[in-house]
C-alpha positions as protocol buffer text, in pm:
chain_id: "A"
residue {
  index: 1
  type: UNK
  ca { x: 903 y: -5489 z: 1881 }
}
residue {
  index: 2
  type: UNK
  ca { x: 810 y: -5296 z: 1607 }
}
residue {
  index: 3
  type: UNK
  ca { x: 739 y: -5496 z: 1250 }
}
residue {
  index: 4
  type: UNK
  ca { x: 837 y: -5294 z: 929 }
}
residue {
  index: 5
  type: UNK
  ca { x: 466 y: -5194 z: 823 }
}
residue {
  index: 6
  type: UNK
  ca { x: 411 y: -5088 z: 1158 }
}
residue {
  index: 7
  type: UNK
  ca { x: 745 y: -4861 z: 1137 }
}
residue {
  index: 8
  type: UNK
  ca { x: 625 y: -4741 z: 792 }
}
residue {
  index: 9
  type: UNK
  ca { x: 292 y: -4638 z: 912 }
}
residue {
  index: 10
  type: UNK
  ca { x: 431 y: -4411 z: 1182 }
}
residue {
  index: 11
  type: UNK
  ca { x: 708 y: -4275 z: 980 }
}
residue {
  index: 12
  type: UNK
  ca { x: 392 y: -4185 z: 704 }
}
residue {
  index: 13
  type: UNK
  ca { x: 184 y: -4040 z: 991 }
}
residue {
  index: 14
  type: UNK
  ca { x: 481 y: -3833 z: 1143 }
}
residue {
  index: 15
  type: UNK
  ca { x: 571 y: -3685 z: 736 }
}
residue {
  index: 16
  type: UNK
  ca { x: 147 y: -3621 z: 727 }
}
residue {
  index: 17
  type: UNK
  ca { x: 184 y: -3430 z: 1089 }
}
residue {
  index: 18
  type: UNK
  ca { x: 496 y: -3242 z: 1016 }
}
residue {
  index: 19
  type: UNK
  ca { x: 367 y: -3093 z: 657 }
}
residue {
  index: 20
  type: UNK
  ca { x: 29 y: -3017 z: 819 }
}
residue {
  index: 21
  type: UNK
  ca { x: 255 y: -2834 z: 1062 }
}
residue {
  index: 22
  type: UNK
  ca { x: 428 y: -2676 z: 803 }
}
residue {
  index: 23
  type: UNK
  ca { x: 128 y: -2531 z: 545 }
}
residue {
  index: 24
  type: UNK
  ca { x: -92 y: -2450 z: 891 }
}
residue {
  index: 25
  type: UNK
  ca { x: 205 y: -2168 z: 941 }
}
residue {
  index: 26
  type: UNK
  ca { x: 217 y: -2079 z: 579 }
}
residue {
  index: 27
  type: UNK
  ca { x: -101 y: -1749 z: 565 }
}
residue {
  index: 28
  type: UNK
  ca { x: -70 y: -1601 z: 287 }
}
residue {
  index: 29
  type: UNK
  ca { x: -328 y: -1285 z: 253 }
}
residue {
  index: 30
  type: UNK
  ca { x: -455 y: -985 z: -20 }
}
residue {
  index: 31
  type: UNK
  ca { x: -280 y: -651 z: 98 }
}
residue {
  index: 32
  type: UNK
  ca { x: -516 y: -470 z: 296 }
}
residue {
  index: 33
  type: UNK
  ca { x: -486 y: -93 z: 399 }
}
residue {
  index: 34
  type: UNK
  ca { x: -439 y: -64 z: 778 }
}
residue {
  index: 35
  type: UNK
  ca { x: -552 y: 265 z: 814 }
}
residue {
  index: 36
  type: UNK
  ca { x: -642 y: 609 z: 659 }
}
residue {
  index: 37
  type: UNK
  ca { x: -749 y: 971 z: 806 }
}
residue {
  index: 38
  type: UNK
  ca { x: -1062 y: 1107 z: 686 }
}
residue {
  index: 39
  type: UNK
  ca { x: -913 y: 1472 z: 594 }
}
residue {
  index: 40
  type: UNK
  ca { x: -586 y: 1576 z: 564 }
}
residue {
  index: 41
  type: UNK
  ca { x: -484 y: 1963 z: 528 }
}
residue {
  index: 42
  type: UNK
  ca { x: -165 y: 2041 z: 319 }
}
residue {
  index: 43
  type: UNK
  ca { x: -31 y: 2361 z: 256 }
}
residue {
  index: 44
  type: UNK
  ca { x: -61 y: 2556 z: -72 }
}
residue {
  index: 45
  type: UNK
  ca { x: 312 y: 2600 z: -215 }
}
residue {
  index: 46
  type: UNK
  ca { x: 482 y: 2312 z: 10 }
}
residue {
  index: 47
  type: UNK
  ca { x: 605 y: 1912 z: -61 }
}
residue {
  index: 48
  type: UNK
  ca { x: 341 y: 1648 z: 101 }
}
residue {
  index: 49
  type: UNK
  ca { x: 297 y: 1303 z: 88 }
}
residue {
  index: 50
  type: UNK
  ca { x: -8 y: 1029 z: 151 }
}
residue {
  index: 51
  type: UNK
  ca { x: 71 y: 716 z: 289 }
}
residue {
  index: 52
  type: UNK
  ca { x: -87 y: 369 z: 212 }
}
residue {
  index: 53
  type: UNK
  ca { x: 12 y: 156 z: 550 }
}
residue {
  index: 54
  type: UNK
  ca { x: -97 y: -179 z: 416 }
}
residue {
  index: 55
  type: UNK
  ca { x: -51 y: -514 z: 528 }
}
residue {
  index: 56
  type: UNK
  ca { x: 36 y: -827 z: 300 }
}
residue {
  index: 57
  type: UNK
  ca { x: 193 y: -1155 z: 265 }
}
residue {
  index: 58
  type: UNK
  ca { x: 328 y: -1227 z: 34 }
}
residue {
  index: 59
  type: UNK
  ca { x: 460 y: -832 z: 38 }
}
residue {
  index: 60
  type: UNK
  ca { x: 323 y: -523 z: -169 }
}
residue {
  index: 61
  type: UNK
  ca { x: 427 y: -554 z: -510 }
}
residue {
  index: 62
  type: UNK
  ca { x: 237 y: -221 z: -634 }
}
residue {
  index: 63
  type: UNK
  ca { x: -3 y: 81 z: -514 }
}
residue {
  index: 64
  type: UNK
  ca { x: -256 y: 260 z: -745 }
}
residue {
  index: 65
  type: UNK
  ca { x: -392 y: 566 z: -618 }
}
residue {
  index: 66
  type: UNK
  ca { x: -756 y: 742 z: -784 }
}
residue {
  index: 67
  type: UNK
  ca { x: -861 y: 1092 z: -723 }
}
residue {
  index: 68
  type: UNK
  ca { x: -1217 y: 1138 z: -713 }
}
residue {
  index: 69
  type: UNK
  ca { x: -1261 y: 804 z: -811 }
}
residue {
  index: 70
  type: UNK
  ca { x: -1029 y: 793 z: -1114 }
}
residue {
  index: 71
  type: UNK
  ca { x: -723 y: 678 z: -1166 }
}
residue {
  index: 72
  type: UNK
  ca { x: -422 y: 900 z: -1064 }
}
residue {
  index: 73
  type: UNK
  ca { x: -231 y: 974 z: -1387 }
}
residue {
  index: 74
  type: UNK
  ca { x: 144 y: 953 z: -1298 }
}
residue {
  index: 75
  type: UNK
  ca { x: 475 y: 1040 z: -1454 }
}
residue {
  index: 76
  type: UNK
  ca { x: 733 y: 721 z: -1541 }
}
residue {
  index: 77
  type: UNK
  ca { x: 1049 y: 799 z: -1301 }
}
residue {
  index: 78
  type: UNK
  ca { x: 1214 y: 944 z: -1617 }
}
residue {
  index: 79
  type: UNK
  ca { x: 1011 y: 1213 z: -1644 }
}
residue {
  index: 80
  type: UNK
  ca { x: 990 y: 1525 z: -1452 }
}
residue {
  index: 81
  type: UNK
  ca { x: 721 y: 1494 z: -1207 }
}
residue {
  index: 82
  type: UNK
  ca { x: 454 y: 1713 z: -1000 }
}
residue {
  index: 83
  type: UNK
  ca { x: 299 y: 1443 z: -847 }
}
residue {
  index: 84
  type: UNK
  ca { x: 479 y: 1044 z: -781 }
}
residue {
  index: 85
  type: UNK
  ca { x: 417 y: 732 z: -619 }
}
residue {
  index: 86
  type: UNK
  ca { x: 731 y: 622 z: -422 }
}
residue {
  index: 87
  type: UNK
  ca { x: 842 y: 266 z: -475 }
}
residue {
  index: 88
  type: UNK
  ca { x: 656 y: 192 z: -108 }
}
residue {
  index: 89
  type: UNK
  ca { x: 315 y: 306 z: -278 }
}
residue {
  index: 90
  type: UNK
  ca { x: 354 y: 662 z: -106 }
}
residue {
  index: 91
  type: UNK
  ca { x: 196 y: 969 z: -328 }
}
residue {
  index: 92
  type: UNK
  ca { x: 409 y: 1261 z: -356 }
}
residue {
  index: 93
  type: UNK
  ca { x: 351 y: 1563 z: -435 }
}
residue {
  index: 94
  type: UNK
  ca { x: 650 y: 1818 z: -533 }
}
residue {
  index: 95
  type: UNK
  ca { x: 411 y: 2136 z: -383 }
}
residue {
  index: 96
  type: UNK
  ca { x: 90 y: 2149 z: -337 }
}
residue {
  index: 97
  type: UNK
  ca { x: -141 y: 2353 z: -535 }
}
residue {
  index: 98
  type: UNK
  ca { x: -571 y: 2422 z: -540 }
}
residue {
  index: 99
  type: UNK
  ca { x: -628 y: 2132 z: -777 }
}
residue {
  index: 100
  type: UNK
  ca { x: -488 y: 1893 z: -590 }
}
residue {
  index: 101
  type: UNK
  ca { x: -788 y: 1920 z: -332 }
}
residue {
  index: 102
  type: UNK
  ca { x: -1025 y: 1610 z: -391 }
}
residue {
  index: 103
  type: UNK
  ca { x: -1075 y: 1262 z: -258 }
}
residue {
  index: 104
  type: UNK
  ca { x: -784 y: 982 z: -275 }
}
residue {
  index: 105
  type: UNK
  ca { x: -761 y: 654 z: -244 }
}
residue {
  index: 106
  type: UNK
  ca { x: -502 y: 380 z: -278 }
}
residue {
  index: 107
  type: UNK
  ca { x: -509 y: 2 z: -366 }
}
residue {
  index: 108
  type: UNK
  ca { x: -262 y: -179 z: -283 }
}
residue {
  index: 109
  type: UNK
  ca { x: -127 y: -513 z: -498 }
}
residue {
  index: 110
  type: UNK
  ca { x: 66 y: -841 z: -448 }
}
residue {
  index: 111
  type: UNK
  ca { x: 168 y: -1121 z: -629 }
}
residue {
  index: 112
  type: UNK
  ca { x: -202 y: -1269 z: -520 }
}
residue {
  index: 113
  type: UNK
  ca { x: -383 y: -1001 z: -650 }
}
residue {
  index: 114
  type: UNK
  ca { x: -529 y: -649 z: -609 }
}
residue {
  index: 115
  type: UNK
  ca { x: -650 y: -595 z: -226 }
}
residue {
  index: 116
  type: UNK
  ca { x: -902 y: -339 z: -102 }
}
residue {
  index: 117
  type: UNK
  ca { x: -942 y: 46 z: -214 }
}
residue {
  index: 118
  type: UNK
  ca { x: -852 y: 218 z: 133 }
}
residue {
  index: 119
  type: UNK
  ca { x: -1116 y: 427 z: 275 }
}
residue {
  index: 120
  type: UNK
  ca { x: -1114 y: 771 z: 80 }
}
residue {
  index: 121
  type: UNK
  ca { x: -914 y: 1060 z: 245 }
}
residue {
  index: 122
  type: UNK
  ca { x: -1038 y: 1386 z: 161 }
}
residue {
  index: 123
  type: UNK
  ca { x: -751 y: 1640 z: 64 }
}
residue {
  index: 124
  type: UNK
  ca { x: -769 y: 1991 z: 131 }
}
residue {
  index: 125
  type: UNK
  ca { x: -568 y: 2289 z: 9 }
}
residue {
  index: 126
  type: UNK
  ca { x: -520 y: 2549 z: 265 }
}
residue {
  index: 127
  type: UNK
  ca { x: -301 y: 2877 z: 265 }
}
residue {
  index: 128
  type: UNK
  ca { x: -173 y: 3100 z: 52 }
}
residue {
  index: 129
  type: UNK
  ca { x: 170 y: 3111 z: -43 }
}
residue {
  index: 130
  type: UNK
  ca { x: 374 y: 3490 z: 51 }
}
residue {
  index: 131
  type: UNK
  ca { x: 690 y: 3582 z: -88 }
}
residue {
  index: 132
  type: UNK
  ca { x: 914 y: 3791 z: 184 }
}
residue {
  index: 133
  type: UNK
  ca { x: 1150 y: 4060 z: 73 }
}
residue {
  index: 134
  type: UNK
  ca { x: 1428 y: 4127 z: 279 }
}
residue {
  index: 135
  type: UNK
  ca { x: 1661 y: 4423 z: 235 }
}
């Protein structure tokens, strides 16, 4: 038969056990980018967008993007826009013009803090953009 501190002891071991249990399942991680192409070719005069596929727990809060290393200046949603981030860290642009050719890169944040630039991805501007008359 089992005495009281006897019963105490195994109901103090099986509440140790069953939060061990319960933080051991609790990761929690800095976003990290899962992957990036090295080039990508857009088209002079037509919409595009760059992904930033990260991964993150707790969830991406926030995605900063630099061009050639500096930051990526963009419009508040009130404004009128040429170039966005979407509110899943995606980088828009409305059409695509020369200057937008350069290197980008995106860092993606959580409530933990800022994770890992993503490997640069080299933009480049090809085409020309024709204007068809019809009679």
């Amino acid at each position: 038969m089992a005495t009281r501190p006897n019963i105490r002891r195994l109901l103090l071991l099986t509440v140790v056990v069953v939060v061990q249990l319960i933080v051991a399942n609790v990761v929690a991680d800095l976003p990290r980018v899962l992957s990036q192409p090295g080039r990508r070719f857009l088209a002079r005069g037509m919409p595009a967008r760059l992904d930033c596929p990260a991964d993150a727990n707790p969830p991406v809060t926030d995605v900063r993007w630099t061009k050639n290393g500096r930051p990526l200046e963009t419009p508040d949603a009130s404004s009128p826009w040429r170039l966005k981030v979407t509110e899943r860290g995606a980088l828009v642009f409305r059409s695509v013009s020369p200057d937008d050719a350069g290197r980008y890169s995106c860092t993606p944040h959580s409530q933990l803090g800022e994770g890992r630039p993503s490997v640069p991805v080299q933009l480049i501007v090809r085409g020309q953009l024709f204007f068809v008359l019809s009679h």
